[in-house]
N, C-alpha and C positions, 0 to 999 in steps of 0.2 A: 563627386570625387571624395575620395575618402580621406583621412585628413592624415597627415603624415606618423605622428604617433601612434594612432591605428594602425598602422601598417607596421610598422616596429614591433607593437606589442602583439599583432598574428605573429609573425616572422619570428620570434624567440618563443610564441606559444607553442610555434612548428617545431622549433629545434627543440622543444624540450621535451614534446612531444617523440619526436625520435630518438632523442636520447633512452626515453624512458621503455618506447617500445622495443629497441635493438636488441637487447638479451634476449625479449619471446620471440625475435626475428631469426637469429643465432641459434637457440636453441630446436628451433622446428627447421632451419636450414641444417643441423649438424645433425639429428636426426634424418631426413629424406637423403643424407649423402651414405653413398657406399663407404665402406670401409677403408681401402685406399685415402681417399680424401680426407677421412676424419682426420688419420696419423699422419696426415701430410705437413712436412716442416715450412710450408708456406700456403697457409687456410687460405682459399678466396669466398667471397662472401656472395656466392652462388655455387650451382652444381650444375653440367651438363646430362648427368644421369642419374636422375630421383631415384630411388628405390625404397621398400616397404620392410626390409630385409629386419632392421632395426627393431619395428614395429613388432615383425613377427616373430623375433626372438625372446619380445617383451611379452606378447600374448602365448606363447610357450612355454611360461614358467609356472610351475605346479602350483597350484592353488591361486593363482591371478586374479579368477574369476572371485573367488572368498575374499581375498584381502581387498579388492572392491566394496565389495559386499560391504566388510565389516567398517573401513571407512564412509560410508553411505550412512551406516547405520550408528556409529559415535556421532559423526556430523548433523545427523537429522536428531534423533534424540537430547542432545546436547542445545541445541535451536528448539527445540518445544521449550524443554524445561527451562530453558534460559529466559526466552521470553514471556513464558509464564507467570514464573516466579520474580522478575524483575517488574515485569506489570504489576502486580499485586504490590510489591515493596514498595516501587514508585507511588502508588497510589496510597499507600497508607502513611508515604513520607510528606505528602503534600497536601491531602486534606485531612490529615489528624493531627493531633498536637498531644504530644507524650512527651513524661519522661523520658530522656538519654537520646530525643530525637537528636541533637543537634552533635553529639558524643558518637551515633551510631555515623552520621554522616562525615562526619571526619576520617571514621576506620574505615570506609569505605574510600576514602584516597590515598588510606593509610594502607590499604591492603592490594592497590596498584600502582605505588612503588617500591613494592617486595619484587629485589629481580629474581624471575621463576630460576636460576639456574641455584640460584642458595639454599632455595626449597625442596631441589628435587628429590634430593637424600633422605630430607627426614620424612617427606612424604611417600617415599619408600618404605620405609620401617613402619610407618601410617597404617597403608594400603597391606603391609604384610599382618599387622595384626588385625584389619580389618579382615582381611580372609580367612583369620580361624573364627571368626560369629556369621559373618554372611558370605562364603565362597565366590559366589557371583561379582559382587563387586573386592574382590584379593588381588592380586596378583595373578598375572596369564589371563586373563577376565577380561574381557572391554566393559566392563563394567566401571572398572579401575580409572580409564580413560575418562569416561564420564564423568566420576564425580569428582577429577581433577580438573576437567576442564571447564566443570560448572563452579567447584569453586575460585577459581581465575578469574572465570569471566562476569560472575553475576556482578561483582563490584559497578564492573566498567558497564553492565546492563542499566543496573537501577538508576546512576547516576545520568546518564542518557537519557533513559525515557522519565527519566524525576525533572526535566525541560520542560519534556513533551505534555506530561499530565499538567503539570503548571503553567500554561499556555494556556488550557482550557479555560474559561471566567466559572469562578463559582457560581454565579447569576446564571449560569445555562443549569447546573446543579438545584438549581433551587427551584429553579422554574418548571422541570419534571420532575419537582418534589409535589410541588403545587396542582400539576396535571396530572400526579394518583402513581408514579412510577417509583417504584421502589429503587435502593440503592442498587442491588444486583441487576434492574433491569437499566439502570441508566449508565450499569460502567460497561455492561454488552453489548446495549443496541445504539447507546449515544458517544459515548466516552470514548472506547475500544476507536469505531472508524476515524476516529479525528487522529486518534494517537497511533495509526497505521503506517503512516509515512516512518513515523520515528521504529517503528516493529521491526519494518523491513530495512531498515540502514543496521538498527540492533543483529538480524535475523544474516544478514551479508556477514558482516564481520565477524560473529559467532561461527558460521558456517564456515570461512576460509580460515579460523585459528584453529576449527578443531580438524579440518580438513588436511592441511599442513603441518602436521603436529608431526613431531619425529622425537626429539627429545624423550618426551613421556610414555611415549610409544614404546622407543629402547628400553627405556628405564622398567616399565612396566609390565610389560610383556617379555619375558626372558627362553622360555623355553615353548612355551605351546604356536608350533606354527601358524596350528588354522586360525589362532586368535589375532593373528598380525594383520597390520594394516597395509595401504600403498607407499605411504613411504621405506617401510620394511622392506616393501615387496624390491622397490627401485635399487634396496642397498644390494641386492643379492650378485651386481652387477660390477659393484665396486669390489675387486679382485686384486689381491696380494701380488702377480706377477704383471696384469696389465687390464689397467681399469677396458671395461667397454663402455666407450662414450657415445656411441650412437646407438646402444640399447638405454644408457641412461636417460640421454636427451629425449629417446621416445616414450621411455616413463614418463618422466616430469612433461611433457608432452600430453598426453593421455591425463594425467592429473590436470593439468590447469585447464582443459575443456569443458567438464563440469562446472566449473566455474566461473567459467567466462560465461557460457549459455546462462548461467543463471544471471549473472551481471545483467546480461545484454535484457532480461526480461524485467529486470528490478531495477534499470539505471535512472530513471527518471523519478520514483518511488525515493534512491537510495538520495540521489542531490536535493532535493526537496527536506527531506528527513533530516538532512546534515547543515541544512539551512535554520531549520527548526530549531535544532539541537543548540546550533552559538546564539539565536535568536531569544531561547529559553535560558 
């Protein structure tokens, strides 16, 4: 029999659990409803007549399939080099000993409590003179995107996996020094799988900031359409005389499936990681 505090503490995991989920409940229900129901001055939180209508107003819109695309490809590019180059930092923040080590790890918490909305401006004027030396990454560019959203996030990268690599014992280090493995083969074929867990928690959250970016998106992208992403795509929806809410809901729909699928493949990788992380 279970003991009475356990059952409390399910019972309010439950509710909070509901709580948290009712908006993706809300939002995929106001979605499947016809149009009638959406505008209805008294929503019930079912529908007697699902319909796709939404759906296919949302797969209708010119260029859908690109603005896909280009979120796909900010999102995955942004996750390589993220964890890449956080790898690398982590690992030289924690077995090297340098000058300005302890000076550089501070601006790194110093440069994730800069709120991004104070920044966006000048990194506008940034990214615009950055377009007269390398076009690619200017303005209208998802280039743009990228290297804004690697400098945001690598901070909160290195410091994260700077846990993970520090977890490892120097003594595993030394010991395939001693067995003839060089440094580059012992952070690839020994190092690397240990500090995996922590990659893929990095590799999540990278992927859903750059995936749900809209902000930088606006800012950054101004006139070129094919370069827009899906949140772009979703605003085309929000209309001056009368929003469409159930082609909205079936955007933002559409977007958070991607990433739930990948959740669902990574969840077990991702609580492990994040176990690691307060542990380091």
């Amino acid at each position: 029999m279970k003991r009475p505090h356990r059952t409390i503490a399910e019972i309010v995991t439950v509710l909070i659990a509901a709580v948290v989920a009712f908006p993706l409940y809300w939002m995929v229900l106001t979605a499947l409803k016809p149009e009638g129901e959406v505008l209805s001055s008294a929503p019930r939180p079912w529908t007697l007549a699902p319909t796709l209508d939404s759906f296919r107003r949302v797969l209708d819109v010119q260029n859908f399939g690109r603005y896909f695309l280009n979120s796909v490809v900010v999102a995955l590019v942004v996750v390589f080099f993220a964890l890449l180059c956080a790898f690398l930092a982590a690992i030289a923040l924690t077995r090297f000993r340098f000058r300005g080590r302890t000076v550089l790890l501070v601006m790194l918490l110093v440069a994730q409590m800069a709120p991004v909305e104070a920044l966006t401006i000048p990194l506008f004027f940034v990214m615009r003179s950055v377009g007269d030396v390398a076009p690619v990454f200017g303005l209208n560019h998802l280039g743009s995107l990228v290297l804004v959203h690697l400098a945001f996030g690598l901070p909160f990268a290195i410091w994260m996996l700077r846990g993970f690599v520090a977890a490892v014992p120097v003594e595993l280090e030394e010991a395939a020094t001693l067995d003839g493995a060089s440094r580059f083969r012992f952070t690839w074929q020994v190092l690397f799988p240990l500090v995996a867990p922590g990659l893929v928690a990095t590799s999540v959250l990278s992927f859903i900031h750059a995936w749900n970016d809209f902000l930088f998106a606006k800012t950054f992208i101004i006139s070129a359409s094919e370069q827009q992403t899906l949140p772009l795509g979703v605003l085309a929806f929000f209309k001056p005389d009368q929003n469409d809410w159930g082609a909205i809901m079936a955007g933002s729909t559409l977007m958070t499936i991607p990433v739930l699928i990948f959740f669902v493949f990574v969840q077990r990788r991702l609580v492990s990681g994040l176990a690691g992380a307060v542990k380091g």
